[in-house]
N, C-alpha and C positions, 0 to 999 in steps of 0.2 A: 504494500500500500504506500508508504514509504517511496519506494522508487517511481510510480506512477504518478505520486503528488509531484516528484521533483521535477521530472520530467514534464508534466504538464504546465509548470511556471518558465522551466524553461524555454517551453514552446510559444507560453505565450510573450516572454520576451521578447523573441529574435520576432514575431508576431507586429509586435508594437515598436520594435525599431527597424525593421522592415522599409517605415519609411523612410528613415534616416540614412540609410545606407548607402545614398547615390553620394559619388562627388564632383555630379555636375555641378555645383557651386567653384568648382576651379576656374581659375580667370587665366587665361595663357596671352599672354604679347611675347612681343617677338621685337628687337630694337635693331637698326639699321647695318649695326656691327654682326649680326648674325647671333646673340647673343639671349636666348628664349626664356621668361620671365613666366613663373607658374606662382598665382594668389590663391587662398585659400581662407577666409575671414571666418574666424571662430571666436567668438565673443564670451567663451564659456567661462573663462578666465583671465586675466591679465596679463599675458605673458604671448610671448611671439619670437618662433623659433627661424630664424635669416640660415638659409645653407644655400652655399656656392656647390653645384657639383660639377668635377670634370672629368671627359668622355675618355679617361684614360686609366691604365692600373698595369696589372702584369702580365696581361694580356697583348700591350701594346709594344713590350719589351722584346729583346730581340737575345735569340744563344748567347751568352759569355757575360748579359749584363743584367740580369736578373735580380730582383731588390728593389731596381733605379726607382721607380714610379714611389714604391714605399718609401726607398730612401728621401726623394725628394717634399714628401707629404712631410718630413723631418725638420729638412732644410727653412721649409718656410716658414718657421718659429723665429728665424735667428736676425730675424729684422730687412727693413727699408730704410733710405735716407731719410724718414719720417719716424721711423718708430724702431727702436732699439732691441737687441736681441731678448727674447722672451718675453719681450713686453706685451705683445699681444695679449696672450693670458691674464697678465697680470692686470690691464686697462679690462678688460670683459670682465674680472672677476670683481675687482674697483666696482666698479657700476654696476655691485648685484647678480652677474650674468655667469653660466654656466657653458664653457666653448673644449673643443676638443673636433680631431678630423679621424677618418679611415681611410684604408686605400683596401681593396677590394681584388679583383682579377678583372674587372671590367670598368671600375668607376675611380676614383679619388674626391673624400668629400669633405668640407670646411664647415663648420657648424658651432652657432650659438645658439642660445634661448635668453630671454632679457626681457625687463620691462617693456611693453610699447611706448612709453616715454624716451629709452635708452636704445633702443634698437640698431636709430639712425648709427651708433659708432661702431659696432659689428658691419652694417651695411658698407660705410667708409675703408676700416681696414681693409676686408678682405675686396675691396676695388684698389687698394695700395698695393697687396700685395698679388694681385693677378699678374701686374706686370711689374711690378716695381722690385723684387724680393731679389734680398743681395746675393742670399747663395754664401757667403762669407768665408774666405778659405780659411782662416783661423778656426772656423768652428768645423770642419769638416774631417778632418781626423780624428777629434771629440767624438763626436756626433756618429759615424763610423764606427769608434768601439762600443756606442751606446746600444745601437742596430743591432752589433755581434753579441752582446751580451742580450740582446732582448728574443734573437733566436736560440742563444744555448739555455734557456731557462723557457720559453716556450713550444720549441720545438724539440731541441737535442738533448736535454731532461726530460721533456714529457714523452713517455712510449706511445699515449693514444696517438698522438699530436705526430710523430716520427712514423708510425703505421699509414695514418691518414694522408702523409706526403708523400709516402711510398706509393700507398697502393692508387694514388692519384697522379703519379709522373708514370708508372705502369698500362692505367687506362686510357692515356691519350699518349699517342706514339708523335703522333703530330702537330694536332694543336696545341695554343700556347697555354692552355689551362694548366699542361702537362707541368708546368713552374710554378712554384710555391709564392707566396706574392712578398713574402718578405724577403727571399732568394736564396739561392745556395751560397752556405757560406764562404767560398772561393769567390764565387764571382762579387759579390759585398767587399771582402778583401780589394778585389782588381780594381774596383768601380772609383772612377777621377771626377774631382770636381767640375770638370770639362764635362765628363759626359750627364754631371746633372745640369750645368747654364745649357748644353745641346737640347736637353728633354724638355724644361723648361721653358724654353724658345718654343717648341714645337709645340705644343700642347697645352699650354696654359697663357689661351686668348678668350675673346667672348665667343667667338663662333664655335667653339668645341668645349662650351659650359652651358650650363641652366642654372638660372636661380628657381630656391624653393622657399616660399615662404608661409605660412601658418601660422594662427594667432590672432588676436585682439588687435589688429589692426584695420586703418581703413586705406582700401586701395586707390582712394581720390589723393590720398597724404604722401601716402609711401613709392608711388610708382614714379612721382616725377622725383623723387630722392635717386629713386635707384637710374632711372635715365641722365641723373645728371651727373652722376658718379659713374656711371657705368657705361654709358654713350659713349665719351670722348675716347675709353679707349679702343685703337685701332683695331680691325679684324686683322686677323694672324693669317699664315698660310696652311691651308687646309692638309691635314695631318694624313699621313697613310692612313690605306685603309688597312685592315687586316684580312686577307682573303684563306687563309688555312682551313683546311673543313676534313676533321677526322673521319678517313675512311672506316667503312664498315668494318667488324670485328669479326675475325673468323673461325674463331675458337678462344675455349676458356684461356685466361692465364691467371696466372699466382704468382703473387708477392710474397715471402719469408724474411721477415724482422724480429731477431737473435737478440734480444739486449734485455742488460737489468732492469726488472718489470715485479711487479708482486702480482698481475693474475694477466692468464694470457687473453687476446682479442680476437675473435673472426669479423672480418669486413667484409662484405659483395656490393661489388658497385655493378651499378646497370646502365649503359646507355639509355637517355630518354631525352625527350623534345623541351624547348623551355615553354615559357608562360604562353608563348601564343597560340599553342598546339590547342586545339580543341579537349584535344586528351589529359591535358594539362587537370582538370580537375578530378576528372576519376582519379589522376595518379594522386592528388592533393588528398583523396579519400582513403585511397588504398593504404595512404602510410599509416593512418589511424586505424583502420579494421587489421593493422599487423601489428603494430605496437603504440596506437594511441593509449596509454593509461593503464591500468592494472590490469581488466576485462579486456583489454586486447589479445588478440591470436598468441602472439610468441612469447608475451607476459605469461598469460595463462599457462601455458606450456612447459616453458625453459625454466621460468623463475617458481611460477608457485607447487606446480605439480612436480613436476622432473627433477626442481632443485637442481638444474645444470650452467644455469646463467647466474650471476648478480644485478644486470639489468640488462636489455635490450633494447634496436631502438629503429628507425626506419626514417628515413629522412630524403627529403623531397623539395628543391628549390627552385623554382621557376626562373623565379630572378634573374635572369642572366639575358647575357646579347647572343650567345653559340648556344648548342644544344647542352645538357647538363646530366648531371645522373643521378638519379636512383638507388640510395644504398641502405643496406640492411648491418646491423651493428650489433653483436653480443662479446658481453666483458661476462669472461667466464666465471666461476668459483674457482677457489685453491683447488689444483691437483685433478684438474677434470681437462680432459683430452679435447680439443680443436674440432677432431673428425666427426664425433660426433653428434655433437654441438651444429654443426656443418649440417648434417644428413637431416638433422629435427629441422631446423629452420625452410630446408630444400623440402621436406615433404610438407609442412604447411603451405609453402608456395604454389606446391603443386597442387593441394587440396582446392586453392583459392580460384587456380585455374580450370580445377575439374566440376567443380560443383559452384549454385549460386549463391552471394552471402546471405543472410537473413532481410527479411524488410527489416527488424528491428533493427542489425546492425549498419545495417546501410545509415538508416534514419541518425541515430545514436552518432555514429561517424559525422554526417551532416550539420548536426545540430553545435560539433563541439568544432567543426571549422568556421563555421557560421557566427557562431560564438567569438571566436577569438577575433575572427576579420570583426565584425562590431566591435567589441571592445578596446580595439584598437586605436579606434576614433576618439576616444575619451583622452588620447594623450594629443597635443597638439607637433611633438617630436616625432610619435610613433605616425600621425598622418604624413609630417611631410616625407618621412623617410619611404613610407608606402608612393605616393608621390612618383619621386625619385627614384626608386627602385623601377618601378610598373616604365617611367620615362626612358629608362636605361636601356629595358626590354625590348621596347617597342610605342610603347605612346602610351599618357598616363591615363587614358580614355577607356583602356582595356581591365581597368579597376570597376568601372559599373556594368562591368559582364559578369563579374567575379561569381556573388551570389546568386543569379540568375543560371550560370552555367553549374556551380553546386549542385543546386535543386532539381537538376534534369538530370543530373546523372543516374544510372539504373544501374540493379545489381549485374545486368549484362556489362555493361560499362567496365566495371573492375573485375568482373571475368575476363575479359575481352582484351584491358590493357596488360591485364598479370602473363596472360598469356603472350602480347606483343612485344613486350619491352624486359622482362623477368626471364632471359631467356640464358639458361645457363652459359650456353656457344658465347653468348654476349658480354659476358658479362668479368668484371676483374677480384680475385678473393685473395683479399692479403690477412695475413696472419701473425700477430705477434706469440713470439716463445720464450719465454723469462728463460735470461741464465743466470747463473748465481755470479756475485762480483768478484772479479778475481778479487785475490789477497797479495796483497805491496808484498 
């Protein structure tokens, strides 16, 4: 009785926000510089998040110099002929405001949150340093061991972290996804300050950015700030394109990662299509009917009945501007073997694909993706980044398909794609295997 009640508040939630859910309320201009302006006016609170994003990351980077994009998201802390190294920060946090950026595989992004009173100075800087940003060779040897220290304590200490870059330069032979976006640490080593003013120049103009703005502001106030700061400067030359397009896969391969670990990992990555794919939401459902929650497939399975996982996990991101993948994830218990760990996950897959799921699970599935895209909306950060992300993909237009295209999916649907994309031939499985630490 208990779960029916919940469930029926829950329905009638997403019910009554339903209508809330579009964001045709997005204002997009476009300034003479090539330079595309996205509004979004939420009065729900006081506060208004300004992100610069640029159409670059480590995907844009080329063999031997891998890092760069990251590295350079680093660089532009350390000042302009206006504003002095790490000052940035420290003016944004002055003024109440909350700033920090990301660099991604396909994007690099600049981001505050601030009063609507305060805004305009976020808005300013990051028009200083699109093109103004010294790059400062004093701070670049610093700044370079900061990188290397920030991959041996994220990547080369962490085993999942070290699995997940293996078994992801394994999956893609050719594309550039195939590089980790902070970079291998050789090429970090090699990388000159030369080739960050070269990246620099090339990619960080208006015509190869978008602003993203969200919050308690008004776009009669704020738009002619941002044309007037942002106008004057020059269109850039239009950056390669990147034409790589990972051929088909023609059988399994495996990955094998040997290091000190306390429980071992199995990974499958699957080729799949990003966000614009029609298929794109079944898949967005299937990762929940395998390991949404506790009542999920391989929860149920591994962790609570078989007691052969510590957790499991299934993960699915559309996000991206190339195709993307699909992957399946169990962190084993102590002293429980890979293989078959491996074969349970592979026969619920195959169950998924031989038989249909429940209506309730379908529903159940829908209700808790349904959920989280609304509730997203509640943060004025979490919309623009939705935003920006969806813009990255393909146009931000394809966010009020979202829920629309949820609700039509059928239990054939995640039969259908389990069986298109879930395809062992397809697919890449890497493996972590604790060894004990040597002794000095």
């Amino acid at each position: 009785m208990r779960r029916l009640f919940s469930d029926l508040i829950l329905a009638l939630f997403l019910l009554a926000a339903s209508a809330q859910d579009s964001y045709a309320d997005v204002q997009e201009f476009s300034l003479e510089n090539g330079l595309k302006v996205l509004l979004l006016e939420d009065h729900k609170s006081p506060a208004v998040t300004f992100q610069v994003w640029y159409r670059v990351g480590s995907r844009n980077e080329q063999d031997g110099k891998s890092g760069l994009a990251h590295f350079l998201e680093h660089m532009l802390f350390k000042g302009t002929p206006t504003t002095g190294p790490e000052q940035y920060s420290q003016i944004i946090a002055k003024n109440g405001g909350q700033a920090n950026a990301f660099t991604t595989a396909d994007v690099t992004v600049y981001f505050a949150t601030m009063s609507r009173d305060k805004i305009h100075i976020q808005l300013e800087l990051e028009a200083d340093r699109m093109v103004n940003a010294l790059l400062g060779e004093e701070y670049f040897d610093a700044e370079k061991r900061v990188i290397q220290e920030e991959r041996r304590l994220r990547v080369d200490d962490n085993p999942a972290a070290s699995l997940g870059e293996l078994t992801g330069a394994v999956t893609y032979m050719v594309h550039p996804y195939r590089r980790p976006v902070i970079g291998w640490m050789h090429d970090i080593e090699n990388l000159t300050r030369q080739d960050l003013v070269d990246f620099y120049k090339l990619y960080y103009s208006p015509n190869n950015a978008f602003i993203v703005v969200t919050g308690d502001f008004s776009t009669a106030e704020i738009l002619p700030k941002i044309r007037a700061a942002y106008g004057k400067i020059p269109r850039g030359t239009e950056p390669p394109k990147v034409h790589a397009k990972e051929p088909p896969q023609l059988g399994e391969r495996r990955a094998i990662l040997k290091k000190e670990a306390e429980l071992p990992i199995v990974s499958a990555y699957y080729h799949a299509p990003n966000l614009t794919s029609q298929d794109s939401f079944a898949l967005d459902l299937l990762t929940v009917v395998l390991a949404g929650g506790r009542s999920s497939r391989l929860h149920q399975d591994l962790v609570y009945q078989k007691q052969l996982a510590r957790g499991v996990d299934a993960d699915y991101s559309g996000a991206s501007i190339d195709p993307t993948v699909f992957s399946v994830t169990a962190q084993l218990l102590p002293g429980k073997d890979p293989a078959p760990i491996e074969r349970e996950i592979d026969g619920l897959i195959e169950k998924v694909k031989a038989e249909l799921v429940s209506e309730r699970e379908l529903q159940k599935a829908k209700n808790q993706v349904e959920a989280a895209f609304i509730f997203s909306r509640d943060s004025i950060f979490g919309q623009a980044m939705k935003i920006g992300f969806y813009e990255i993909a393909g146009d931000w237009r394809l966010m009020d398909r979202y829920l629309e295209g949820i609700r039509k999916v059928t239990r054939e649907d995640i039969r259908r794609v389990a069986k298109q994309y879930l395809d062992r031939e397809r697919r890449t499985v890497g493996t972590l295997m604790p060894v004990k630490a040597k002794t000095p």
